[in-house]
C-alpha positions in Angstrom: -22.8 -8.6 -0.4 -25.5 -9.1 -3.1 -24.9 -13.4 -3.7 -22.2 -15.8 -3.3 -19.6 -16.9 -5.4 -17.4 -19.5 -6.4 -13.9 -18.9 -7.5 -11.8 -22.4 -9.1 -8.4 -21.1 -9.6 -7.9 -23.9 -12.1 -5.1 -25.5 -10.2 -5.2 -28.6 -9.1 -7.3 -30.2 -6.5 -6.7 -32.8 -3.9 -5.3 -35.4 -5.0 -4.1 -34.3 -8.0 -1.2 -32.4 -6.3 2.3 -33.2 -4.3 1.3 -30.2 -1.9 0.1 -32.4 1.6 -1.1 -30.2 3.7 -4.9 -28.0 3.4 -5.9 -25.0 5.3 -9.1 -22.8 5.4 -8.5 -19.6 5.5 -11.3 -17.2 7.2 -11.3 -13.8 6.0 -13.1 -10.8 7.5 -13.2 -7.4 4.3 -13.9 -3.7 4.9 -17.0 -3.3 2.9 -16.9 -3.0 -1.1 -13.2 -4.6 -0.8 -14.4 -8.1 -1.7 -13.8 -7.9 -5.3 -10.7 -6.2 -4.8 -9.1 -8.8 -2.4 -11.0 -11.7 -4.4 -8.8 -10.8 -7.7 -5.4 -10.6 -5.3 -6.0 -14.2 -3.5 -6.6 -15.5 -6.7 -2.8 -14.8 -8.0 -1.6 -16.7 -4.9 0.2 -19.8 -5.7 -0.8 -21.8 -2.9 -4.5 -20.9 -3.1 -7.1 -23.9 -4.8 -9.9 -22.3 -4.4 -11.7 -18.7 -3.3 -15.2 -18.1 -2.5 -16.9 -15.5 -1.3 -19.7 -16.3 1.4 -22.3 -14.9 3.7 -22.1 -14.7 7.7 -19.7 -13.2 9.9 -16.9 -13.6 7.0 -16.9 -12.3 3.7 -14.2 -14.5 1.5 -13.2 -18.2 2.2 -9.8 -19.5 1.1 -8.3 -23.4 0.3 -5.0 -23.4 0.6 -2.5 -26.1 -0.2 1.3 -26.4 0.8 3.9 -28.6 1.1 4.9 -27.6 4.9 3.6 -26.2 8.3 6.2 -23.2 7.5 4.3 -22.1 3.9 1.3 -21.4 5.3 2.1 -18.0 7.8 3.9 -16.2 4.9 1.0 -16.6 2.7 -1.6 -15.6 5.7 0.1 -13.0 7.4 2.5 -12.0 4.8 0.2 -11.9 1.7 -3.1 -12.2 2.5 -3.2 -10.2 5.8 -1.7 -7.3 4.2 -3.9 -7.0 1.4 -5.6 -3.6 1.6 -9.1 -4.3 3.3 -9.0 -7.1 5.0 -9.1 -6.8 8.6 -9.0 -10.2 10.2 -8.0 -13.6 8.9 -9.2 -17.2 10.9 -6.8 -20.1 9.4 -8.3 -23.6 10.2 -5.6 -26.4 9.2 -6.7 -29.8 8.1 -5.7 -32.6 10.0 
């Protein structure tokens, strides 16, 4: 991956929101997906924030939600499936 990005969705931040409970989510891309799978994550309600990054994962996602139960559809259901990505790492805020 030639730099890092940064990727505001323009929704609201911390604070700003009723959603209580963050999550990081890890994501791991076949290369020259990125982009791809960038542009999909974006259109996900629950996601703040997207950036892509270097290391051992490719794309880093902020998630916010209202319950425990919100964030598995959106990992495994949505994000998981995407074409491209082949492992996903969620960290939860506590």
């Amino acid at each position: 991956m030639s730099g890092m990005q940064k990727r505001p969705t323009g929704r609201p931040h911390r604070g700003d929101s009723t959603k209580s409970l963050r999550a990081f989510v890890l994501i791991q891309t076949l290369p020259g997906r990125v982009g791809a799978i960038v542009g999909a994550i974006e259109r996900i309600k629950a996601v703040r924030e997207v950036d892509t990054v270097t290391g051992p994962y490719d794309i880093v996602v902020h998630l916010e939600v209202e319950d425990l139960g919100d964030i598995s559809p959106v990992v495994a259901g949505t994000i998981g499936g995407l074409k491209g990505v082949t492992r996903t790492t969620t960290l939860l805020c506590v």
